[in-house]
N, C-alpha and C positions, 0 to 999 in steps of 0.2 A: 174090948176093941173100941176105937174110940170111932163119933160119930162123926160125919162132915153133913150139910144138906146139901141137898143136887143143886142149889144156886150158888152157894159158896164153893164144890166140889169144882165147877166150869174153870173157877178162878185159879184154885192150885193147878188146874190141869194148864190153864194157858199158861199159869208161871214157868211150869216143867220145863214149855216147846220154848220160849223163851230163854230159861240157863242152857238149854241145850245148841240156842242158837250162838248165844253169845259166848260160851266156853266157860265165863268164870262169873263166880254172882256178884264181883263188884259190877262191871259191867250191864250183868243180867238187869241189875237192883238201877243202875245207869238208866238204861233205856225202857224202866216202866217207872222211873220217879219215884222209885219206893227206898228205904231204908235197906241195905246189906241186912240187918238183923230181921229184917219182914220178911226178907226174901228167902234166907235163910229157914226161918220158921215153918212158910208154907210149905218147902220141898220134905221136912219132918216131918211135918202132918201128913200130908200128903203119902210116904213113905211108912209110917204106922198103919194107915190105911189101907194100904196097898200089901202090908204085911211082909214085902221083901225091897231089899234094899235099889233104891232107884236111879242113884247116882253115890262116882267113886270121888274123895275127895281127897284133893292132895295142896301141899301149901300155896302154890302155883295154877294151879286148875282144879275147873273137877270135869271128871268125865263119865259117860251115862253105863248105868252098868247093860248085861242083855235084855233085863228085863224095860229099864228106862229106856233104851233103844225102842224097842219094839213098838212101847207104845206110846212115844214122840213120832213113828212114822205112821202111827195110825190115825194120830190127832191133825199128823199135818194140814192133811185135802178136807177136813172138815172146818180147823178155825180158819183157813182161807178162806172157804165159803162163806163164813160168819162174818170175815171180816169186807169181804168184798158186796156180800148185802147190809153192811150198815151205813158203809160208802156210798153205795146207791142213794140210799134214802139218805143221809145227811148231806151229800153233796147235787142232791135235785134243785134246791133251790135254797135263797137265804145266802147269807154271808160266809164268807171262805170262813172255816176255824181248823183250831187244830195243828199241830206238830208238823213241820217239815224241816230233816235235817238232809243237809248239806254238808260234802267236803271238798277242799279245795285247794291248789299250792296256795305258799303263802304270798310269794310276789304280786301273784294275781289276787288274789281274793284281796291283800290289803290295799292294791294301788287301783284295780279296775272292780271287784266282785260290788265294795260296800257298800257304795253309791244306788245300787239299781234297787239290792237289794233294800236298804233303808227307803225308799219310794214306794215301793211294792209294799211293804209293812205299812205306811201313811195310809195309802187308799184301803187295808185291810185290818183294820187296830184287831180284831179278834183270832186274826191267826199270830201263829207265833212260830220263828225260823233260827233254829241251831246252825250254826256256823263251825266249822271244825277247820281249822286253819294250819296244814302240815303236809309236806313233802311227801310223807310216806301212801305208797300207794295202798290205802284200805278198802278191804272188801264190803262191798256195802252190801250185801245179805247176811253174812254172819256178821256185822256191826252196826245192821239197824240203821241204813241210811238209803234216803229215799233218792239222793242227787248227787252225783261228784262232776266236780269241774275238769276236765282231761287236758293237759296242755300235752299231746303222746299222739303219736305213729301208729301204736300198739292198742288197739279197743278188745275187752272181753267178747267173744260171741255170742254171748248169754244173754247182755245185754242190749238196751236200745241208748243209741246214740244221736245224737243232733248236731250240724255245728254249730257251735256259739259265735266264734267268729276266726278269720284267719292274722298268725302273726307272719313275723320277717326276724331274721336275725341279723342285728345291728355291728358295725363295730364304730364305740364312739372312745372319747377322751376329753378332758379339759382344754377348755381354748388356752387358759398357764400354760398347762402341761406343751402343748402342741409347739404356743410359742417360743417356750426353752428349749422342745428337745426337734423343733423340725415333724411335721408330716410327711408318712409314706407314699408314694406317688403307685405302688406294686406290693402285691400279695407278697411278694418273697423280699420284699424291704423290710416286713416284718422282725424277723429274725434278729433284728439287730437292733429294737425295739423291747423296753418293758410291757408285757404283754400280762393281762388280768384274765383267767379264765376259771372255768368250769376245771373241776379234776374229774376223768373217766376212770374212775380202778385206779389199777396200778401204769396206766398205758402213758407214755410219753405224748406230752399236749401237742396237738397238729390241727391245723386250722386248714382246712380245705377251702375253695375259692373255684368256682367258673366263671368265664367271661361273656354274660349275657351275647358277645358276637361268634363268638365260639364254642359253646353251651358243649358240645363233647370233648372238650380239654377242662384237665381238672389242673389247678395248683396246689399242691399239698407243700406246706410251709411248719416246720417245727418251730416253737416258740417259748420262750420263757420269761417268767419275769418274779417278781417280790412276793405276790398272793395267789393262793386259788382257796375257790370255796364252791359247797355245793349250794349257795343260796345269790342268786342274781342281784338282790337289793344288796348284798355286799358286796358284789364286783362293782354296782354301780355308786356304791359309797365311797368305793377305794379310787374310781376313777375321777369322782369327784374330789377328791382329797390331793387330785393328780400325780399317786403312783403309778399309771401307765397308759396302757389301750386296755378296753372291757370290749367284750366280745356278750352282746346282751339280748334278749326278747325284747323286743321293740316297746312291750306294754311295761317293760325294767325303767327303758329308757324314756320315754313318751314325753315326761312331765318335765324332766332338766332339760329334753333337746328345746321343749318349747319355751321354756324361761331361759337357752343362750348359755346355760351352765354347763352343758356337753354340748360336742360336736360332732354329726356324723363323719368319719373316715372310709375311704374307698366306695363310696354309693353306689356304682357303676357296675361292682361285681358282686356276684350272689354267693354267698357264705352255705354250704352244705352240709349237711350231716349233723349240724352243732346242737341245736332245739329244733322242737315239732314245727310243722308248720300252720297245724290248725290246733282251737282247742274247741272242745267238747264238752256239751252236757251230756251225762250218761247217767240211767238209770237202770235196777233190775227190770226184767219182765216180766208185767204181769198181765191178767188176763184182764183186771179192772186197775185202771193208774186211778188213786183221789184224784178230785177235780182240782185242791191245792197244789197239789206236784204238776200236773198239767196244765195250769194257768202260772205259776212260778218260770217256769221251763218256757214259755210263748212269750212272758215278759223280758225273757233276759235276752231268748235270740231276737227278741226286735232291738233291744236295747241297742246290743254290739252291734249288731249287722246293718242299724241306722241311724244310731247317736240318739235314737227319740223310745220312748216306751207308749204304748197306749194300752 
């Protein structure tokens, strides 16, 4: 049988809790910076060791057998522990260092996220911040993320949430465009209008509308036009290009309405249902946050919530 020593054993054993969190050892090998073939290796050894087999592998995943089960939940509450007294002590004093990953839609993290972000890293050259830039909603316990950006209605209870700051949902167009084809004076003028939106499913596009003087009447208007897409900087690319009206997040729109290149339409009434109205930082819960993740997270909502960071 072959031998490990109890300081090298610690490491197979973190790697285990590790593949086991992240499902596949590209990933695994991902989120501890190591090579697929290291990661690989140490689950064999590990597995020789242990004398029966720890994990089941298939071309797609792998998954933990009873035995690898068993004791990934026993390792759990222990490398917590470990990990949340190394925090302590590294993060008592001295310079922030160390890994924060972040994810976040794409609209936002490329038009409003980078900026704070690349500030934040200026005053702290020794830490260092992954950015993961993607629509899809990922779980950030089983994929190793300390922060996601939330532009949603909808928060885990699991986690702890902040808000970062509030949007508005816009509907603008090109001053061209507008010139050629005439501005709507009425939600239901739409209709008869090329209109750029969001696609929901399979459901027929409908743009809801209240009248801030009448806030319990709704107008629901069906709409259609040339494009939908699920990504915002493409409505508002299309509506720059003046195929239509774009129905956008304010932080889509922000930077043409201010450079004169779009123009807000119907100001006066409030657009419902379409986007969130706040967005969010969200992280898991833990019993010890690093001090990084909680000095990142105080940096960003001052950022949004007052145009200044300190």
């Amino acid at each position: 049988m072959m031998n490990i020593k109890t300081d090298a054993l610690w490491l197979h054993l973190h790697w285990l809790t590790v593949l086991a969190e992240q499902g596949s050892f590209t990933r695994a090998a991902e989120r501890l910076e190591v090579s697929k073939a290291a990661m690989s290796q140490k689950i064999k050894q590990l597995e020789l060791l242990a004398g029966v087999p720890l994990v089941q592998r298939t071309t797609r995943s792998v998954r933990l057998t009873e035995a690898g089960e068993k004791l990934v939940q026993e390792l759990r509450a222990p490398f917590a522990e470990i990990e949340q007294s190394f925090y302590a002590v590294r993060d008592s004093s001295g310079p922030l260092r160390g890994l924060v990953r972040i994810t976040a839609p794409v609209a936002f993290a490329r038009q409003q996220l980078q900026p704070p972000v690349r500030d934040f890293l200026r005053l702290h050259p020794q830490l260092r911040i992954q950015l993961e830039v993607t629509d899809r909603l990922v779980s950030l316990a089983s994929e190793g993320f300390d922060l996601a950006i939330r532009h949603s209605n909808a928060l885990p209870e699991t986690h702890v949430a902040q808000l970062l700051c509030e949007t508005q949902t816009l509907l603008v167009a090109s001053p061209a465009w507008l010139a050629a084809h005439g501005e709507p004076q009425h939600p239901q003028e739409l209709s008869r209008y090329d209109c750029l939106y969001y696609p929901r499913g399979t459901e027929l596009p409908r743009w809801r509308f209240s009248d801030p003087a009448q806030p319990q009447q709704e107008t629901v208007v069906n709409v259609s036009g040339p494009f939908a897409t699920n990504n915002s900087e493409s409505i508002r690319d299309a509506a720059l290009d003046g195929l239509g009206i774009a129905m956008l997040p304010d932080f889509s729109a922000r930077q043409a309405l201010g450079e004169g290149r779009l123009r807000q339409i119907l100001p006066q009434w409030r657009i419902q249902g379409a986007f969130a109205r706040h967005v969010w930082i969200v992280r898991p819960w833990a019993a010890r946050v690093p001090r990084a993740v909680t000095e990142l997270s105080q940096w960003l909502r001052q950022y949004f919530q007052t145009g200044t960071a300190r």
